[in-house]
N, C-alpha and C positions, 0 to 999 in steps of 0.2 A: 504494500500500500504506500503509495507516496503520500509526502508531508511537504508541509512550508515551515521552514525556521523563520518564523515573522520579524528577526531581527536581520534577518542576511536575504530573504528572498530566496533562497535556494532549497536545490529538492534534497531529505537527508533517507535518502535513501543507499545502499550499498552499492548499487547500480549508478545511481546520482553523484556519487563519491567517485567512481571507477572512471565514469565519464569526466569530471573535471580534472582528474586526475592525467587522464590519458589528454586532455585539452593543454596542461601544463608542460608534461613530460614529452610530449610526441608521441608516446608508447602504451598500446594498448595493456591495462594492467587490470581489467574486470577476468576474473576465471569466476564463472559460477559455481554456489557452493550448493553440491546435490545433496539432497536430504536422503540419508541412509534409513531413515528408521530404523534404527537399530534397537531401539527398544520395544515394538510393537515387533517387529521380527523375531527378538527373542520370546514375548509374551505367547508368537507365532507355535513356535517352535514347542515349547513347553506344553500347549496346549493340544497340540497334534500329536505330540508322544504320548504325555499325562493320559489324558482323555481316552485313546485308542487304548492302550496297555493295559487303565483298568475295566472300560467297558468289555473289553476282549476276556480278560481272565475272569470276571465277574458272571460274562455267557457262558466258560467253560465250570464254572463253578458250579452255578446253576443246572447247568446240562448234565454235567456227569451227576448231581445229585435228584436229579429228576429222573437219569439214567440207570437209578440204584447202583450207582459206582462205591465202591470202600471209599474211606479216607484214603488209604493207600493211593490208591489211582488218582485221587482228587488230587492229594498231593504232589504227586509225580508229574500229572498230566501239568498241574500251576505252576511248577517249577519250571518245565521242561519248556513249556508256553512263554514265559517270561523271558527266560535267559535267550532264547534264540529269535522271539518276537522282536525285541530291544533289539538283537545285534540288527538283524534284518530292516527295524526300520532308520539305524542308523544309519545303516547302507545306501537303503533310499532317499535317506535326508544329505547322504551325502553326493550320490548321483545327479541327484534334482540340482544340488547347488553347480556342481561342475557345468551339469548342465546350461543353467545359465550365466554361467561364466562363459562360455563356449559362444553362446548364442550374443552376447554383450562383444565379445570380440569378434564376431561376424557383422554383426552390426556397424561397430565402429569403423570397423575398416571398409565398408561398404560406405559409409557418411566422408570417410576419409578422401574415397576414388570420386566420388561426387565433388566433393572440395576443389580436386585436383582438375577433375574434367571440365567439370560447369560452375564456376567460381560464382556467376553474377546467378545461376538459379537459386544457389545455396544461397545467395546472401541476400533477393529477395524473400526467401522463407524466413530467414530472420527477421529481416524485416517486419514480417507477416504476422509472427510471432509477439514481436514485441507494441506493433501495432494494436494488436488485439486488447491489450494489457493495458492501453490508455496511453500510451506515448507518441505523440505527433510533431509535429513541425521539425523544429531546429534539434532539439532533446532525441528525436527519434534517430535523425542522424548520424549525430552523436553514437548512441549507444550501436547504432549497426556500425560505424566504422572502427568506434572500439571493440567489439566483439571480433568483427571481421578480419582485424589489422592481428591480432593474434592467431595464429594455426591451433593450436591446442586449446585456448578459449573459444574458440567456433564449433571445433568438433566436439568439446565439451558441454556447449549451447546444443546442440543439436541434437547430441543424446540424451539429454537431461528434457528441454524443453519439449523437441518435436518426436521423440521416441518412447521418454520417460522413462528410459532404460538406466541403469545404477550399476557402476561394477563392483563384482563379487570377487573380492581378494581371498587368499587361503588361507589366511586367519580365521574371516566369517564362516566359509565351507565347512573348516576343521571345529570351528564353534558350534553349528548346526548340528553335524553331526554328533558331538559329546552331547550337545544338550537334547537331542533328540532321544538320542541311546538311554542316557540318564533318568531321565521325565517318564522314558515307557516302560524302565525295569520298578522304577519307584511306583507308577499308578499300578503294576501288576502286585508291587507288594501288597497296597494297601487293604485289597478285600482275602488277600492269600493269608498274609500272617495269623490272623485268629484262629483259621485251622491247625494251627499248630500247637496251641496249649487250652483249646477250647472245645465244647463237646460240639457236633454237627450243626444241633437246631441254635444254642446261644453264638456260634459261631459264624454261622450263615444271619443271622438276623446282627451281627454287629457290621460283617461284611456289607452286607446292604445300607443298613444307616451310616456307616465309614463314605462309600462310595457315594452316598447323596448326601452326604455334606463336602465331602469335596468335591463332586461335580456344582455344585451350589454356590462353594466359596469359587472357583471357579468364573462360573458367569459372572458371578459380583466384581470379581477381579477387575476381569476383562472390559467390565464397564466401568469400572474406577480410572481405570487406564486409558482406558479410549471414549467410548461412549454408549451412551444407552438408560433406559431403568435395569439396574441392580435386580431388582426384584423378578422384573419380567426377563432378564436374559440368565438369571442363576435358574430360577424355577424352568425354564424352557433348556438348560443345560443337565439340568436331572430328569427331565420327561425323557429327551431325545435318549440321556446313559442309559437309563435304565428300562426303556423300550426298546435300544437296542439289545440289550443283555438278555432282558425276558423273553428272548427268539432262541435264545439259547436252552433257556428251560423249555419251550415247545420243544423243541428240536430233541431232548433227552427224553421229554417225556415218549411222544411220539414213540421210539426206539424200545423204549421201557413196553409201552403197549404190546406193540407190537413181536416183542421177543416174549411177552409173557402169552 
Protein backbone atom coordinates (compact mmCIF):
# COMPACT_ATOMS: atom_id res chain seq x y z
CA UNK A 1 0.00 0.00 0.00
CA UNK A 2 1.45 3.36 -0.76
CA UNK A 3 1.64 6.21 1.69
CA UNK A 4 2.47 10.03 1.64
CA UNK A 5 5.04 11.40 4.27
CA UNK A 6 3.11 14.71 4.56
CA UNK A 7 6.30 16.38 5.46
CA UNK A 8 8.42 15.25 2.30
CA UNK A 9 5.76 14.43 -0.23
CA UNK A 10 7.20 11.27 -1.02
CA UNK A 11 5.95 7.73 -1.56
CA UNK A 12 7.43 5.43 1.66
CA UNK A 13 7.17 2.62 0.32
CA UNK A 14 10.06 -0.10 -0.28
CA UNK A 15 9.57 0.05 -3.82
CA UNK A 16 9.27 4.12 -3.43
CA UNK A 17 12.74 3.97 -1.71
CA UNK A 18 14.34 1.56 -4.50
CA UNK A 19 13.13 3.90 -7.13
CA UNK A 20 14.74 7.00 -5.62
CA UNK A 21 17.39 5.23 -4.93
CA UNK A 22 18.15 3.95 -8.36
CA UNK A 23 17.08 7.89 -9.41
CA UNK A 24 20.22 8.89 -7.32
CA UNK A 25 22.69 6.03 -7.89
CA UNK A 26 22.15 5.28 -11.65
CA UNK A 27 21.80 1.78 -10.49
CA UNK A 28 19.00 -0.31 -10.29
CA UNK A 29 18.99 -1.41 -6.56
CA UNK A 30 14.95 -2.78 -5.97
CA UNK A 31 15.32 -6.92 -5.64
CA UNK A 32 11.83 -7.87 -4.57
CA UNK A 33 11.52 -9.60 -1.37
CA UNK A 34 9.32 -12.91 -1.85
CA UNK A 35 7.31 -13.81 0.91
CA UNK A 36 8.22 -17.48 1.86
CA UNK A 37 5.69 -18.27 4.40
CA UNK A 38 7.55 -20.16 6.17
CA UNK A 39 5.55 -20.35 8.84
CA UNK A 40 2.17 -21.23 7.56
CA UNK A 41 4.24 -23.91 5.49
CA UNK A 42 5.54 -25.27 8.51
CA UNK A 43 1.97 -25.11 10.38
CA UNK A 44 1.40 -26.94 6.60
CA UNK A 45 3.58 -29.56 7.06
CA UNK A 46 2.67 -30.43 10.71
CA UNK A 47 -0.63 -30.67 10.00
CA UNK A 48 -0.59 -33.03 6.82
CA UNK A 49 1.61 -35.43 8.85
CA UNK A 50 -0.18 -34.94 12.55
CA UNK A 51 -3.43 -35.21 11.10
CA UNK A 52 -2.84 -38.32 8.49
CA UNK A 53 -0.67 -40.46 11.14
CA UNK A 54 -3.26 -40.31 13.64
CA UNK A 55 -6.56 -40.40 11.72
CA UNK A 56 -4.69 -43.57 9.82
CA UNK A 57 -3.64 -45.53 13.16
CA UNK A 58 -6.83 -44.56 14.80
CA UNK A 59 -8.87 -46.46 11.57
CA UNK A 60 -6.56 -49.29 12.16
CA UNK A 61 -7.30 -49.35 15.76
CA UNK A 62 -10.75 -49.37 15.29
CA UNK A 63 -10.79 -51.88 12.57
CA UNK A 64 -8.66 -54.45 13.97
CA UNK A 65 -10.95 -54.11 17.18
CA UNK A 66 -14.07 -54.32 15.25
CA UNK A 67 -12.19 -57.11 13.55
CA UNK A 68 -11.97 -59.01 16.81
CA UNK A 69 -8.03 -58.70 16.48
CA UNK A 70 -5.99 -59.48 20.01
CA UNK A 71 -4.01 -56.61 21.59
CA UNK A 72 -1.20 -58.50 20.06
CA UNK A 73 -2.01 -57.79 16.54
CA UNK A 74 -3.57 -54.38 17.44
CA UNK A 75 -0.24 -53.65 18.69
CA UNK A 76 1.91 -54.92 16.08
CA UNK A 77 -0.35 -53.82 13.30
CA UNK A 78 0.06 -49.66 15.38
CA UNK A 79 3.46 -50.08 15.41
CA UNK A 80 4.29 -51.48 12.33
CA UNK A 81 1.71 -48.77 10.74
CA UNK A 82 3.43 -45.86 12.28
CA UNK A 83 7.12 -46.45 11.81
CA UNK A 84 6.85 -47.10 8.09
CA UNK A 85 3.79 -44.68 7.44
CA UNK A 86 6.12 -41.71 8.87
CA UNK A 87 9.04 -42.85 6.85
CA UNK A 88 6.88 -43.18 3.67
CA UNK A 89 5.26 -39.89 4.18
CA UNK A 90 8.42 -38.39 4.79
CA UNK A 91 9.56 -39.53 1.59
CA UNK A 92 6.70 -37.99 -0.03
CA UNK A 93 7.03 -34.63 1.71
CA UNK A 94 10.37 -34.84 0.45
CA UNK A 95 9.66 -35.78 -3.32
CA UNK A 96 6.94 -33.12 -3.59
CA UNK A 97 9.53 -30.48 -2.31
CA UNK A 98 12.23 -31.43 -4.99
CA UNK A 99 9.63 -31.52 -6.99
CA UNK A 100 9.02 -28.03 -6.94
CA UNK A 101 12.39 -27.17 -6.66
CA UNK A 102 12.66 -28.75 -10.04
CA UNK A 103 9.78 -27.09 -11.44
CA UNK A 104 10.95 -23.35 -9.92
CA UNK A 105 14.08 -23.87 -11.85
CA UNK A 106 12.28 -24.76 -15.13
CA UNK A 107 10.42 -21.97 -14.76
CA UNK A 108 13.14 -19.52 -14.16
CA UNK A 109 15.02 -20.30 -16.79
CA UNK A 110 12.28 -20.22 -19.14
CA UNK A 111 11.48 -16.26 -17.69
CA UNK A 112 15.28 -16.14 -18.18
CA UNK A 113 15.31 -17.11 -22.30
CA UNK A 114 12.35 -14.66 -22.55
CA UNK A 115 14.57 -11.83 -20.92
CA UNK A 116 17.08 -12.62 -23.32
CA UNK A 117 14.81 -13.18 -26.57
CA UNK A 118 12.01 -10.55 -26.03
CA UNK A 119 13.50 -7.97 -23.78
CA UNK A 120 10.67 -5.16 -24.58
CA UNK A 121 7.60 -8.03 -24.16
CA UNK A 122 9.03 -8.92 -20.78
CA UNK A 123 9.34 -5.46 -19.66
CA UNK A 124 5.82 -4.57 -20.90
CA UNK A 125 4.53 -7.32 -18.57
CA UNK A 126 6.19 -5.44 -15.81
CA UNK A 127 4.85 -2.82 -16.66
CA UNK A 128 1.51 -4.41 -16.68
CA UNK A 129 2.05 -5.68 -13.46
CA UNK A 130 2.80 -2.82 -11.72
CA UNK A 131 0.34 -0.84 -13.54
CA UNK A 132 -2.35 -2.96 -12.13
CA UNK A 133 -1.00 -2.08 -8.45
CA UNK A 134 -1.92 1.64 -8.92
CA UNK A 135 1.33 3.07 -10.34
CA UNK A 136 1.13 5.44 -13.33
CA UNK A 137 2.70 8.24 -14.97
CA UNK A 138 6.33 9.30 -14.08
CA UNK A 139 6.54 6.69 -10.62
CA UNK A 140 5.47 3.85 -13.01
CA UNK A 141 8.40 4.58 -15.14
CA UNK A 142 10.53 4.67 -12.73
CA UNK A 143 9.84 1.49 -11.18
CA UNK A 144 9.93 -0.44 -14.75
CA UNK A 145 13.29 0.87 -15.44
CA UNK A 146 14.51 0.07 -12.05
CA UNK A 147 13.29 -3.28 -12.20
CA UNK A 148 14.37 -3.62 -15.60
CA UNK A 149 17.93 -2.16 -15.50
CA UNK A 150 18.73 -5.01 -13.09
CA UNK A 151 18.87 -8.82 -14.69
CA UNK A 152 18.29 -10.67 -11.47
CA UNK A 153 15.79 -8.02 -10.04
CA UNK A 154 13.53 -8.77 -13.28
CA UNK A 155 13.61 -12.36 -13.38
CA UNK A 156 13.16 -12.15 -9.62
CA UNK A 157 9.82 -9.63 -10.51
CA UNK A 158 8.77 -12.08 -12.80
CA UNK A 159 8.64 -15.15 -10.64
CA UNK A 160 7.46 -13.66 -7.62
CA UNK A 161 4.85 -11.21 -9.36
CA UNK A 162 3.68 -12.84 -12.73
CA UNK A 163 4.27 -16.66 -11.61
CA UNK A 164 4.07 -16.47 -7.94
CA UNK A 165 6.53 -19.03 -7.83
CA UNK A 166 9.16 -19.07 -4.50
CA UNK A 167 12.23 -21.10 -4.46
CA UNK A 168 12.79 -24.12 -2.53
CA UNK A 169 16.25 -24.32 -1.19
CA UNK A 170 17.51 -27.79 0.63
CA UNK A 171 17.39 -26.44 3.87
CA UNK A 172 13.26 -26.07 3.51
CA UNK A 173 13.19 -29.62 1.57
CA UNK A 174 15.34 -31.33 4.21
CA UNK A 175 12.93 -29.38 6.97
CA UNK A 176 9.65 -30.61 5.34
CA UNK A 177 10.72 -33.73 5.39
CA UNK A 178 11.96 -34.13 9.26
CA UNK A 179 8.90 -32.29 10.17
CA UNK A 180 6.78 -34.29 8.11
CA UNK A 181 8.28 -37.77 9.27
CA UNK A 182 8.15 -36.38 13.00
CA UNK A 183 4.38 -34.93 13.12
CA UNK A 184 3.04 -38.42 11.49
CA UNK A 185 5.17 -40.87 13.83
CA UNK A 186 3.91 -38.57 16.81
CA UNK A 187 -0.08 -38.36 15.80
CA UNK A 188 0.29 -42.23 15.29
CA UNK A 189 1.46 -42.28 18.90
CA UNK A 190 -1.18 -40.47 20.27
CA UNK A 191 -4.25 -42.98 20.01
CA UNK A 192 -1.57 -46.18 20.17
CA UNK A 193 0.14 -45.49 23.47
CA UNK A 194 -2.84 -46.23 25.99
CA UNK A 195 -2.91 -49.73 24.52
CA UNK A 196 -0.08 -50.22 26.04
CA UNK A 197 -0.76 -50.07 29.87
CA UNK A 198 -4.55 -49.80 29.42
CA UNK A 199 -7.37 -52.46 29.22
CA UNK A 200 -9.06 -52.51 25.48
CA UNK A 201 -12.43 -50.77 26.36
CA UNK A 202 -10.61 -47.77 28.82
CA UNK A 203 -8.04 -47.63 26.25
CA UNK A 204 -9.83 -47.25 23.02
CA UNK A 205 -12.21 -44.76 24.73
CA UNK A 206 -9.00 -42.57 25.80
CA UNK A 207 -7.68 -43.03 22.26
CA UNK A 208 -10.80 -41.56 20.92
CA UNK A 209 -11.05 -38.42 23.39
CA UNK A 210 -6.94 -38.17 22.95
CA UNK A 211 -7.44 -37.96 19.04
CA UNK A 212 -10.59 -35.40 19.33
CA UNK A 213 -8.96 -33.16 21.21
CA UNK A 214 -6.14 -32.84 19.22
CA UNK A 215 -7.62 -32.84 16.11
CA UNK A 216 -9.64 -29.87 17.83
CA UNK A 217 -6.63 -28.15 19.30
CA UNK A 218 -5.64 -28.46 15.84
CA UNK A 219 -8.24 -26.59 13.95
CA UNK A 220 -8.09 -24.00 16.74
CA UNK A 221 -4.48 -23.78 15.86
CA UNK A 222 -4.77 -23.32 12.54
CA UNK A 223 -7.19 -20.46 12.88
CA UNK A 224 -5.15 -18.61 15.43
CA UNK A 225 -2.41 -18.68 12.95
CA UNK A 226 -4.17 -17.95 9.81
CA UNK A 227 -7.79 -17.44 9.84
CA UNK A 228 -11.14 -18.56 10.59
CA UNK A 229 -13.66 -19.35 13.70
CA UNK A 230 -11.80 -21.41 16.02
CA UNK A 231 -14.80 -23.06 16.90
CA UNK A 232 -16.06 -23.92 13.53
CA UNK A 233 -12.61 -25.10 11.84
CA UNK A 234 -11.41 -27.24 15.40
CA UNK A 235 -15.03 -28.83 15.47
CA UNK A 236 -15.02 -29.60 11.43
CA UNK A 237 -11.28 -30.95 12.03
CA UNK A 238 -12.70 -33.63 14.58
CA UNK A 239 -15.90 -34.45 12.30
CA UNK A 240 -13.75 -34.85 9.04
CA UNK A 241 -10.66 -37.27 11.91
CA UNK A 242 -12.95 -39.17 13.10
CA UNK A 243 -15.30 -39.86 10.10
CA UNK A 244 -12.50 -40.78 8.44
CA UNK A 245 -11.28 -43.21 11.08
CA UNK A 246 -14.84 -44.79 11.66
CA UNK A 247 -14.48 -46.21 7.95
CA UNK A 248 -12.14 -48.05 9.57
CA UNK A 249 -14.22 -49.76 12.13
CA UNK A 250 -16.92 -50.43 9.11
CA UNK A 251 -14.34 -51.91 7.21
CA UNK A 252 -13.33 -54.43 10.46
CA UNK A 253 -16.57 -54.94 11.33
CA UNK A 254 -17.65 -55.88 7.83
CA UNK A 255 -14.72 -58.70 7.82
CA UNK A 256 -15.75 -59.78 11.56
CA UNK A 257 -19.28 -60.57 9.82
CA UNK A 258 -18.44 -61.93 7.57
CA UNK A 259 -15.67 -64.48 8.63
CA UNK A 260 -18.05 -65.23 11.48
Amino acid sequence: MMTMDRNKGRVRTALGRAVRVGDKTGAASLTPAPEHQRKSNWLRDVILGGQDGLVNILGIILGVIAGGGSNTVLLATGFAAAFTESISMGAVGYTSSVSERDYYSAQRQKELDDIETAPEAERNEVREIYAAKGFSGELLNRVVDTITGNRDSWLATMMDEELHLQPVGTADILRSSVVITVATLIGHLIPLVPFLWLGRTPALVLAVILSALVLFGVGVYSSLTLVGDWRKNGIKMVVIGLGAAAVGFAVGRLFHTVGA
